[in-house]
Structures are given as structure tokens and as C-alpha cells.
Biopython code that builds the backbone (N, CA, C, O; Angstrom):
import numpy as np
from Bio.PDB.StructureBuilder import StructureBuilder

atoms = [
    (1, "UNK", "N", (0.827, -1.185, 0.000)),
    (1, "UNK", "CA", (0.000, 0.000, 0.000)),
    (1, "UNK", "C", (0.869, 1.245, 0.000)),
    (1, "UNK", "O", (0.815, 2.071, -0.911)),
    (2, "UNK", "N", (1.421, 1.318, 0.723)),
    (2, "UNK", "CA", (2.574, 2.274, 0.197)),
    (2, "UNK", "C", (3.251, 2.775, -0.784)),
    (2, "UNK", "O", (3.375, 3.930, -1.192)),
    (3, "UNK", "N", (3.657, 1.824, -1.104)),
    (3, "UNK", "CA", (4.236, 1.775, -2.514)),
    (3, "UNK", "C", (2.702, 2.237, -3.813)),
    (3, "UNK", "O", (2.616, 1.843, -4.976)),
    (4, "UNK", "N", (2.280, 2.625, -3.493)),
    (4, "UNK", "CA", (0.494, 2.654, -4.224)),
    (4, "UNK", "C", (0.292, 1.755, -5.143)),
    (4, "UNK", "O", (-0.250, 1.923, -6.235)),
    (5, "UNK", "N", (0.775, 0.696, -4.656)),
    (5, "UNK", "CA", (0.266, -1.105, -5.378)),
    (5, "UNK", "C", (-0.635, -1.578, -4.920)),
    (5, "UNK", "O", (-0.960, -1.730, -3.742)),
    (6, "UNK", "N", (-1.240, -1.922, -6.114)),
    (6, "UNK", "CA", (-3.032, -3.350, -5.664)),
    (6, "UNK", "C", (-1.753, -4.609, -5.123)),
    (6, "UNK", "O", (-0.739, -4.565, -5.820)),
    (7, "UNK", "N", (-1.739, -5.347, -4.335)),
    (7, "UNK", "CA", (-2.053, -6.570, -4.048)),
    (7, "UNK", "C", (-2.752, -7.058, -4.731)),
    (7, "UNK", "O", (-3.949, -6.785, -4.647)),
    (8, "UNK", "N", (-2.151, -8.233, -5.945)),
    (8, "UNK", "CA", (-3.125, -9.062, -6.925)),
    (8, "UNK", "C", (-3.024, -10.787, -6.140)),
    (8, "UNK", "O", (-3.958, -11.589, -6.120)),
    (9, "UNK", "N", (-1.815, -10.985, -5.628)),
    (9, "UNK", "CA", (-2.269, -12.302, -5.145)),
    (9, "UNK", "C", (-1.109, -12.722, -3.881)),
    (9, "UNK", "O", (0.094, -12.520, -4.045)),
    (10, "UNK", "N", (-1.561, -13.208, -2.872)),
    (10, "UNK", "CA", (-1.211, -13.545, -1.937)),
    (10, "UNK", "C", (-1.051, -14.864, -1.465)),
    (10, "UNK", "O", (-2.037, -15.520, -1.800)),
    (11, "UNK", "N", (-0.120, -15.631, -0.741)),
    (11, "UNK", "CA", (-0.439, -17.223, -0.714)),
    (11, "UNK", "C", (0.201, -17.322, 0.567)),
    (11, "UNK", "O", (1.141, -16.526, 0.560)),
    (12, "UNK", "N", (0.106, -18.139, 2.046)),
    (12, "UNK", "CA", (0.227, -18.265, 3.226)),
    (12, "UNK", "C", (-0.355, -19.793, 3.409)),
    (12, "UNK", "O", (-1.465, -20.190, 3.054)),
    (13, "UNK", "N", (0.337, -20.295, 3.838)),
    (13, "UNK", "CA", (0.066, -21.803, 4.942)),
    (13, "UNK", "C", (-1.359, -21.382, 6.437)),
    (13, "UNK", "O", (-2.282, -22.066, 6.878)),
    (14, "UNK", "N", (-0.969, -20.265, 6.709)),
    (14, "UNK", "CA", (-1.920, -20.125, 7.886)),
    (14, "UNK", "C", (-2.866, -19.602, 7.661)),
    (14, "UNK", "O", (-2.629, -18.558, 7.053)),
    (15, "UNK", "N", (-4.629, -19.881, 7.951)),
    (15, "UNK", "CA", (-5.773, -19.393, 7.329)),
    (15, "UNK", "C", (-5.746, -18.028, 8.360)),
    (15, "UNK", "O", (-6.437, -17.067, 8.022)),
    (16, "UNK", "N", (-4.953, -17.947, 9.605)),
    (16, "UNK", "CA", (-5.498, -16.597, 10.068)),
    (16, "UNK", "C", (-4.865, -15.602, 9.281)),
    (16, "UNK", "O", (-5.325, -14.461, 9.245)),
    (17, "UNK", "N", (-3.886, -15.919, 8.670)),
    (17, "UNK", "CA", (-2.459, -14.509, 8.210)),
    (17, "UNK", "C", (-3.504, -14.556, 6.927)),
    (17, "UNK", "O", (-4.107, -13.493, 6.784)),
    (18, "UNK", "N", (-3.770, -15.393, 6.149)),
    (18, "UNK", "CA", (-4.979, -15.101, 4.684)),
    (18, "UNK", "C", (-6.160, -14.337, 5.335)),
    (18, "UNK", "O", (-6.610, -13.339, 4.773)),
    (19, "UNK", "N", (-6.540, -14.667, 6.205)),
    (19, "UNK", "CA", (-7.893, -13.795, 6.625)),
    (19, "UNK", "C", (-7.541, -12.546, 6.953)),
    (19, "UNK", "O", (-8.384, -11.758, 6.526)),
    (20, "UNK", "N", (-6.492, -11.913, 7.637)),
    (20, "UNK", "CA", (-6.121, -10.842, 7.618)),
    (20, "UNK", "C", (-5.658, -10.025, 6.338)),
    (20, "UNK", "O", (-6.100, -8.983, 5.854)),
    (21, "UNK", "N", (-4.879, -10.645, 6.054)),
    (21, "UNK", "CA", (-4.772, -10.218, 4.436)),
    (21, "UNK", "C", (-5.715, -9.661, 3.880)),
    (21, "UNK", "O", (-5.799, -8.465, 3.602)),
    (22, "UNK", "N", (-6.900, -10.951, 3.579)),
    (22, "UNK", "CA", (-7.934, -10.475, 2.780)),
    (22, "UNK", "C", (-9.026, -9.171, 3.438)),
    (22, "UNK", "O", (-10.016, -8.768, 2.828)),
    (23, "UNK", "N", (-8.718, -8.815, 4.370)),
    (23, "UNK", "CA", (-9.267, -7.784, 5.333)),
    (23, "UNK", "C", (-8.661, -6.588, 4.398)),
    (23, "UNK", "O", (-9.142, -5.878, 3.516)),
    (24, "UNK", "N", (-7.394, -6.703, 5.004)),
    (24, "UNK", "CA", (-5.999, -5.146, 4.545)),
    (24, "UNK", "C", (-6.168, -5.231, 2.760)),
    (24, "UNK", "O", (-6.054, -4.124, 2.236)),
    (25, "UNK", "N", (-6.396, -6.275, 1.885)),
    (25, "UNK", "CA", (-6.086, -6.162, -0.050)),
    (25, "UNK", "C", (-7.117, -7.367, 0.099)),
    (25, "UNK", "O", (-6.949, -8.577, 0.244)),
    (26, "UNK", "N", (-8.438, -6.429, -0.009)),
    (26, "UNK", "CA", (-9.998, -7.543, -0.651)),
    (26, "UNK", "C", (-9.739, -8.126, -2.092)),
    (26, "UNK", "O", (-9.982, -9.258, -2.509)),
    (27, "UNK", "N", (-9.412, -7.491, -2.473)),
    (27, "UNK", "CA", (-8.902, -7.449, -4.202)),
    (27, "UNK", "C", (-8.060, -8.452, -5.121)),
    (27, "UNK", "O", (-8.063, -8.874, -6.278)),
    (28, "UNK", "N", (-7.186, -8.614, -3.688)),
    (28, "UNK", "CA", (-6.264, -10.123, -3.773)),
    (28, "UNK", "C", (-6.860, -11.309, -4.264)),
    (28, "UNK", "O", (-7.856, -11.861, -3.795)),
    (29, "UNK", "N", (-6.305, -11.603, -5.069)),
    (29, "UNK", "CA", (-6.566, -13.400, -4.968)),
    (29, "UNK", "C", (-5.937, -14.375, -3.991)),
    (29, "UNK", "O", (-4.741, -14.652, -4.074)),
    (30, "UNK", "N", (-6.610, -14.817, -3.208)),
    (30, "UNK", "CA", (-5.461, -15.554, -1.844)),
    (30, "UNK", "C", (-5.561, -16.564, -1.922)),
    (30, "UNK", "O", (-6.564, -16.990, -2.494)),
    (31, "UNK", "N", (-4.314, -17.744, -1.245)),
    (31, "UNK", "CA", (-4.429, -18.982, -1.329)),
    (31, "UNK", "C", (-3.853, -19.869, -0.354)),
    (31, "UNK", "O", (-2.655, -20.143, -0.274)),
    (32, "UNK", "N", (-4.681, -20.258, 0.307)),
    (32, "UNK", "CA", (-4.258, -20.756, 1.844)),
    (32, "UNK", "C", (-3.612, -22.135, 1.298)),
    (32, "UNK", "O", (-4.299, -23.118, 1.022)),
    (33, "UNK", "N", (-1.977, -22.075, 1.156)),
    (33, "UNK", "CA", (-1.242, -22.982, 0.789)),
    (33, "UNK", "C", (0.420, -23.338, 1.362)),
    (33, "UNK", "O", (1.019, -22.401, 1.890)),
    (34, "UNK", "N", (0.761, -23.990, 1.305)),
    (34, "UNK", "CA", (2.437, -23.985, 1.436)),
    (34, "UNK", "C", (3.169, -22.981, -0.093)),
    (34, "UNK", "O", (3.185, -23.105, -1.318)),
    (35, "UNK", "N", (3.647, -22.088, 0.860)),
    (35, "UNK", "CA", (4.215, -21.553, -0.606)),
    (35, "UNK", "C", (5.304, -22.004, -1.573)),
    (35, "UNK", "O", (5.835, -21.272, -2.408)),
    (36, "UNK", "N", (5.700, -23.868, -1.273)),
    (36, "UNK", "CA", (6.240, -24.476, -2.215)),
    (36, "UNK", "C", (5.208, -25.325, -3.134)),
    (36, "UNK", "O", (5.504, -25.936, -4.161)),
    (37, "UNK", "N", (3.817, -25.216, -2.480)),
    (37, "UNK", "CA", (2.883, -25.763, -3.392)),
    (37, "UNK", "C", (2.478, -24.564, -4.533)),
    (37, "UNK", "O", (2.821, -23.382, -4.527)),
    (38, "UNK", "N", (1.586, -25.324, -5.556)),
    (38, "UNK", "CA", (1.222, -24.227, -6.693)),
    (38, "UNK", "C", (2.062, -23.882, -7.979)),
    (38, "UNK", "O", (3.292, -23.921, -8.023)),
    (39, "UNK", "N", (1.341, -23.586, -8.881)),
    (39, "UNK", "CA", (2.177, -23.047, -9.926)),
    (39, "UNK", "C", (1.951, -21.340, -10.138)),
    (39, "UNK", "O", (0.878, -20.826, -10.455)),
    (40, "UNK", "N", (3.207, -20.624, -9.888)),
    (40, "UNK", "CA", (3.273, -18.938, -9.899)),
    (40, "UNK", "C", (2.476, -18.594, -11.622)),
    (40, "UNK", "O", (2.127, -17.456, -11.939)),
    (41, "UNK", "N", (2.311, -19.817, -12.549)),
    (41, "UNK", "CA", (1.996, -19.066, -13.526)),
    (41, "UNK", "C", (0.180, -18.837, -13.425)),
    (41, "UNK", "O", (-0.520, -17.828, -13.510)),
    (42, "UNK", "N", (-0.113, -20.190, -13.220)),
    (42, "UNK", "CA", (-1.477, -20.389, -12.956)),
    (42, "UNK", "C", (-2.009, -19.571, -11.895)),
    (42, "UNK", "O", (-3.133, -19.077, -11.979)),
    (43, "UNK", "N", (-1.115, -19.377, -10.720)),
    (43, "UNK", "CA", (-1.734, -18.204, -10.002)),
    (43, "UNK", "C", (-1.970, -16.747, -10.320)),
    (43, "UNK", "O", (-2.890, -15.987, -10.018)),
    (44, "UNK", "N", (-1.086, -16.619, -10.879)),
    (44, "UNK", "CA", (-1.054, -15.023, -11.252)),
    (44, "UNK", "C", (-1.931, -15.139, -12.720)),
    (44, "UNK", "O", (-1.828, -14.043, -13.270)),
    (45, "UNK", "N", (-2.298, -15.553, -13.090)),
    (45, "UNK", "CA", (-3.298, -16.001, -14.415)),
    (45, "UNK", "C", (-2.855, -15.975, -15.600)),
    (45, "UNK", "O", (-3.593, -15.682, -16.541)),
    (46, "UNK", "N", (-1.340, -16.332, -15.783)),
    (46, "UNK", "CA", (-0.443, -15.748, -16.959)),
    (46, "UNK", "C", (0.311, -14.869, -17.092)),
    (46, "UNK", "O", (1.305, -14.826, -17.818)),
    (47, "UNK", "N", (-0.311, -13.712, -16.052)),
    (47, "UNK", "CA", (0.374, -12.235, -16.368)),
    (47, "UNK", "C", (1.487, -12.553, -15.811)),
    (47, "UNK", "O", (1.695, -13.567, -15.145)),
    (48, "UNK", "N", (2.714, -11.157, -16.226)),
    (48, "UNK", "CA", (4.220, -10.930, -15.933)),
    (48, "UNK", "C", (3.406, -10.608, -14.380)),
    (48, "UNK", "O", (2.333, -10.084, -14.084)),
    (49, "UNK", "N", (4.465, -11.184, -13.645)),
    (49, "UNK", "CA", (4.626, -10.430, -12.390)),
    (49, "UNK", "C", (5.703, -9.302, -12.866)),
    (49, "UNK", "O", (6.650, -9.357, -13.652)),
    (50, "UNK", "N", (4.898, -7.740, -11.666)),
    (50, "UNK", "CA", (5.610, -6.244, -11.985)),
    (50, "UNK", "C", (6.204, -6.753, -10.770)),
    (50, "UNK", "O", (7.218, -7.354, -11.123)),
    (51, "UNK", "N", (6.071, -6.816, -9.446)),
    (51, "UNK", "CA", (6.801, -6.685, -7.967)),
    (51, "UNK", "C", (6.210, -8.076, -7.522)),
    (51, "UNK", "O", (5.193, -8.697, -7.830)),
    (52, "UNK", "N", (7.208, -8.295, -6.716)),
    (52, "UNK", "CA", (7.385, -10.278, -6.028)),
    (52, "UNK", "C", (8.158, -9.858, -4.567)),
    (52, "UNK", "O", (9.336, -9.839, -4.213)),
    (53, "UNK", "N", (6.633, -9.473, -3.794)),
    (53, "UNK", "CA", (7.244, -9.555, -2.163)),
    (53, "UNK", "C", (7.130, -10.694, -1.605)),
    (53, "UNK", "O", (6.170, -11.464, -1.585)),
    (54, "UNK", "N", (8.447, -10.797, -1.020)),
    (54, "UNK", "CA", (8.282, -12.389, 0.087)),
    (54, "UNK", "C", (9.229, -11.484, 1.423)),
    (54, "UNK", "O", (10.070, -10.588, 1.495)),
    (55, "UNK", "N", (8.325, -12.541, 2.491)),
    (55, "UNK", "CA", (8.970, -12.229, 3.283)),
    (55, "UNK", "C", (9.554, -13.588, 4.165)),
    (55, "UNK", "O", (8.630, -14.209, 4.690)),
    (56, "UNK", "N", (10.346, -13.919, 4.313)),
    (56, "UNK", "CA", (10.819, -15.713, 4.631)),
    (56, "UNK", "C", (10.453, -15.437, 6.349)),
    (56, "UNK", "O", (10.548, -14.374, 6.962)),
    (57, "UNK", "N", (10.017, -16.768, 6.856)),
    (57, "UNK", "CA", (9.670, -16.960, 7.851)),
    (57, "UNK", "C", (11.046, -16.740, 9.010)),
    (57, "UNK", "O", (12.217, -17.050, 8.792)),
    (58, "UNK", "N", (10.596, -16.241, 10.015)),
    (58, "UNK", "CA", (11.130, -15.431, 11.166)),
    (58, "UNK", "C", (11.321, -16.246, 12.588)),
    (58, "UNK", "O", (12.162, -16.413, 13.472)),
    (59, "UNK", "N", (9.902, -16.664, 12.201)),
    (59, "UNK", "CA", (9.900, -17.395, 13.877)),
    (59, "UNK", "C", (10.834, -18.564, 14.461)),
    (59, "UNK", "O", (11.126, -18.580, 15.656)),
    (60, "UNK", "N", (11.414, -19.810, 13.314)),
    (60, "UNK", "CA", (12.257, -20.709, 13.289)),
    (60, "UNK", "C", (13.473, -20.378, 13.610)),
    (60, "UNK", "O", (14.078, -21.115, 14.388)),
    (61, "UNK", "N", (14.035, -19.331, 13.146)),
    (61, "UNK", "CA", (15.500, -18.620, 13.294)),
    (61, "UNK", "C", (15.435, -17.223, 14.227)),
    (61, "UNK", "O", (16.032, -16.239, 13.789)),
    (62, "UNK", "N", (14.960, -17.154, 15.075)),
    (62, "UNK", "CA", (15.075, -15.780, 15.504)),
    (62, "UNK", "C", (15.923, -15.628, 16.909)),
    (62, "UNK", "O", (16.295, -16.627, 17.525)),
    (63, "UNK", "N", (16.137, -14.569, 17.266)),
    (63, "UNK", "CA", (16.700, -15.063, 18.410)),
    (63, "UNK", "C", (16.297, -15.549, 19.749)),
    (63, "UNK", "O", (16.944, -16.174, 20.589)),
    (64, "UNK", "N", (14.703, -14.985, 19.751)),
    (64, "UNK", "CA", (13.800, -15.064, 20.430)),
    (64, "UNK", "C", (13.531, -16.460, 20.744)),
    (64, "UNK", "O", (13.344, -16.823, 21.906)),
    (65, "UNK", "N", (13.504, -17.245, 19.764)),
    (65, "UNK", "CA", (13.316, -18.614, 19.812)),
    (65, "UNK", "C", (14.734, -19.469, 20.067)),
    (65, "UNK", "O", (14.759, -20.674, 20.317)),
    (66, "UNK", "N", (15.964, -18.561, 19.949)),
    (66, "UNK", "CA", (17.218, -19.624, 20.476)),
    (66, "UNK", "C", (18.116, -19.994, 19.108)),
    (66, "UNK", "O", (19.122, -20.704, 19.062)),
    (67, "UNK", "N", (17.401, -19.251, 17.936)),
    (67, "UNK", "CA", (18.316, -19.193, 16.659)),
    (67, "UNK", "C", (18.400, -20.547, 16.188)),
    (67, "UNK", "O", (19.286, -20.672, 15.343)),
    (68, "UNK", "N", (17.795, -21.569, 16.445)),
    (68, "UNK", "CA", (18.012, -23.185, 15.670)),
    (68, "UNK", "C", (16.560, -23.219, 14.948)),
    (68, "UNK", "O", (15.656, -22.883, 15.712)),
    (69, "UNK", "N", (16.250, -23.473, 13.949)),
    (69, "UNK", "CA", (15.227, -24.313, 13.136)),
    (69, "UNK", "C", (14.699, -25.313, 13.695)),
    (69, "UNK", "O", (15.342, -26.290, 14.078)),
    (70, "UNK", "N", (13.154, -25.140, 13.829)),
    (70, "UNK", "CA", (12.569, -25.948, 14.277)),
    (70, "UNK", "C", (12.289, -27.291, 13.299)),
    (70, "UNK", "O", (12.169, -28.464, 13.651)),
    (71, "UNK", "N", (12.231, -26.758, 12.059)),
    (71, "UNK", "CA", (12.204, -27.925, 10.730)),
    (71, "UNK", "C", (13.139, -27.380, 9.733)),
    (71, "UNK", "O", (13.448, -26.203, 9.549)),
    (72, "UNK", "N", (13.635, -28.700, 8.970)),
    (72, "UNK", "CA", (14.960, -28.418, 7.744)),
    (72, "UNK", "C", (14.444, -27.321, 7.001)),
    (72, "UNK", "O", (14.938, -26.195, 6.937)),
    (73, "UNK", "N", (13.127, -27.850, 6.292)),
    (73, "UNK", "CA", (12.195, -27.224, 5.193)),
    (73, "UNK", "C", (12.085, -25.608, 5.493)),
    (73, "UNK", "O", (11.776, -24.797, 4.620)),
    (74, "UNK", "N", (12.241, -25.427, 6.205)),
    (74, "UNK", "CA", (11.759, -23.595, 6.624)),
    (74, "UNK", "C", (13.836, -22.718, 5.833)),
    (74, "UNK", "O", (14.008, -21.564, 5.441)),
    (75, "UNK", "N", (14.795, -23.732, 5.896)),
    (75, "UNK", "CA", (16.117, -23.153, 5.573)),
    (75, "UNK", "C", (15.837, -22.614, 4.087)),
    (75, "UNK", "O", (16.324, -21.595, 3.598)),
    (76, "UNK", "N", (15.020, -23.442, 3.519)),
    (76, "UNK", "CA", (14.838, -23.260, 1.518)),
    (76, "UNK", "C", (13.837, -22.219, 1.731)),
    (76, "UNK", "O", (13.927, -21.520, 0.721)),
    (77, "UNK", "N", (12.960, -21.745, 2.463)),
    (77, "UNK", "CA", (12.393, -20.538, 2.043)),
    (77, "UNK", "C", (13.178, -19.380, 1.532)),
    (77, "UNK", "O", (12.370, -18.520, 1.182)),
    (78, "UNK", "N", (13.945, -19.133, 1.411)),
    (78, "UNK", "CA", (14.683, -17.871, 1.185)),
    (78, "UNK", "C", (15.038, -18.218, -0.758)),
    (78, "UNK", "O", (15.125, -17.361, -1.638)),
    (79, "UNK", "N", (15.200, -20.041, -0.944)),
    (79, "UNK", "CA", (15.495, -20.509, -2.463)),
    (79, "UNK", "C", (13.871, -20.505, -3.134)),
    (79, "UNK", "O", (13.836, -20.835, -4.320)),
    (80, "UNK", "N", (12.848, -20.245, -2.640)),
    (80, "UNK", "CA", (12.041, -20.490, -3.239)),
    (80, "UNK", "C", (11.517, -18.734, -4.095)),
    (80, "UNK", "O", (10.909, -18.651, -5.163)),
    (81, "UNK", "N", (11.881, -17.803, -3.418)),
    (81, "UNK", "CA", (11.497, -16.163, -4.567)),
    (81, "UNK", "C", (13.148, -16.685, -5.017)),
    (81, "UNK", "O", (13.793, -15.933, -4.286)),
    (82, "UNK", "N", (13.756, -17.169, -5.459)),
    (82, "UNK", "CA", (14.629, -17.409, -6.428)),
    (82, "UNK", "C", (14.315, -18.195, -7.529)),
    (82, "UNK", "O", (14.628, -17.968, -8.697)),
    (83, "UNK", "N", (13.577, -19.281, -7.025)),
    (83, "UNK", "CA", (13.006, -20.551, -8.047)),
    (83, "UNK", "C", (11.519, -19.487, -8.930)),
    (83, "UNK", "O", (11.300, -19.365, -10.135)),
    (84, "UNK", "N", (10.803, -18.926, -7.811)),
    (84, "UNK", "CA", (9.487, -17.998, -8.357)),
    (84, "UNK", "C", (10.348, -16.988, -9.512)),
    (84, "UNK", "O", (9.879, -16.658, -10.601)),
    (85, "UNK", "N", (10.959, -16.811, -9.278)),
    (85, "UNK", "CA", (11.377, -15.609, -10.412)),
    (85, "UNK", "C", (12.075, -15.802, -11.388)),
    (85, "UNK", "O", (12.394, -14.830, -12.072)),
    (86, "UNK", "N", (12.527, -17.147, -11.748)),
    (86, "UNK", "CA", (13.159, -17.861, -12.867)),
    (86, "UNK", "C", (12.147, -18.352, -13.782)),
    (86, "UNK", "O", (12.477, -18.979, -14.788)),
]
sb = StructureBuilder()
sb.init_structure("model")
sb.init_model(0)
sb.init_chain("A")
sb.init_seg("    ")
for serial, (resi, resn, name, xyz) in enumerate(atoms, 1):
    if name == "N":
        sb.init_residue(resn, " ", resi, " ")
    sb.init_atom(name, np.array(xyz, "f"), 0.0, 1.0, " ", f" {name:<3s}", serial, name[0])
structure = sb.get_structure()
């Protein structure tokens, strides 16, 4: 919103962080998923993606939590807006 961008599509594992979402960008297309599931083309409906925000999960590595990974799978979030944008 800042940036004075629509939010066209959004995708989250947790139905509360999508329900909020869809509160803050109605407009969104959302998809309560693992964001290694899905295909980025079929979601976005063909179109070029203009901007590709990710934000990699926090809570596994933080310091708050003691800095170790609670699961392997959460380390490749950071390879997956690399794999999305190829």
C-alpha cells in the first residue's frame, strides 16, 4: 500500500495470516497454501509479475526462539522467490 500497489495475489500456509490479508487487499486473490505448493503461472493467471514480495519466515530462526530451526524445510524458504522468479 505504500508503494500505491493493488495486491493481486497472496499465498500463506496459515488461514489466520490469509484472513487478515484479505481484510488489509480484498482485491487479492489468496491462497491458503504452502508456498512451495502451486504453480506462480497459474496463479497469477499468466500475467508478468511487476513486484514479487516475500517475506521468509522469522519465527524458526530468531533469536527469540534460540536461533536453531525448528524444521529443515523452513532453511529453503529464502530458495524459493529465487526458483518464483526464474
Amino acid at each position: 500500500m505504500g508503494l500505491g500497489r493493488a495486491v493481486n495475489v497472496a499465498k500463506n500456509h496459515s488461514p489466520q495470516a490469509i484472513s487478515m490479508h484479505t481484510v488489509n487487499h480484498p482485491g487479492a486473490q489468496h491462497f491458503t497454501t504452502e508456498v512451495f505448493d502451486g504453480d506462480p503461472d497459474t496463479e497469477c493467471g499468466g500475467k508478468a509479475v511487476g513486484w514479487f514480495h516475500m517475506s521468509p519466515d522469522c519465527t524458526h530462526h530468531s533469536q527469540a526462539v534460540g536461533g536453531q530451526p525448528r524444521k529443515r524445510e523452513i532453511r529453503n524458504l529464502s530458495w524459493i522467490g529465487l526458483k518464483r522468479a526464474a
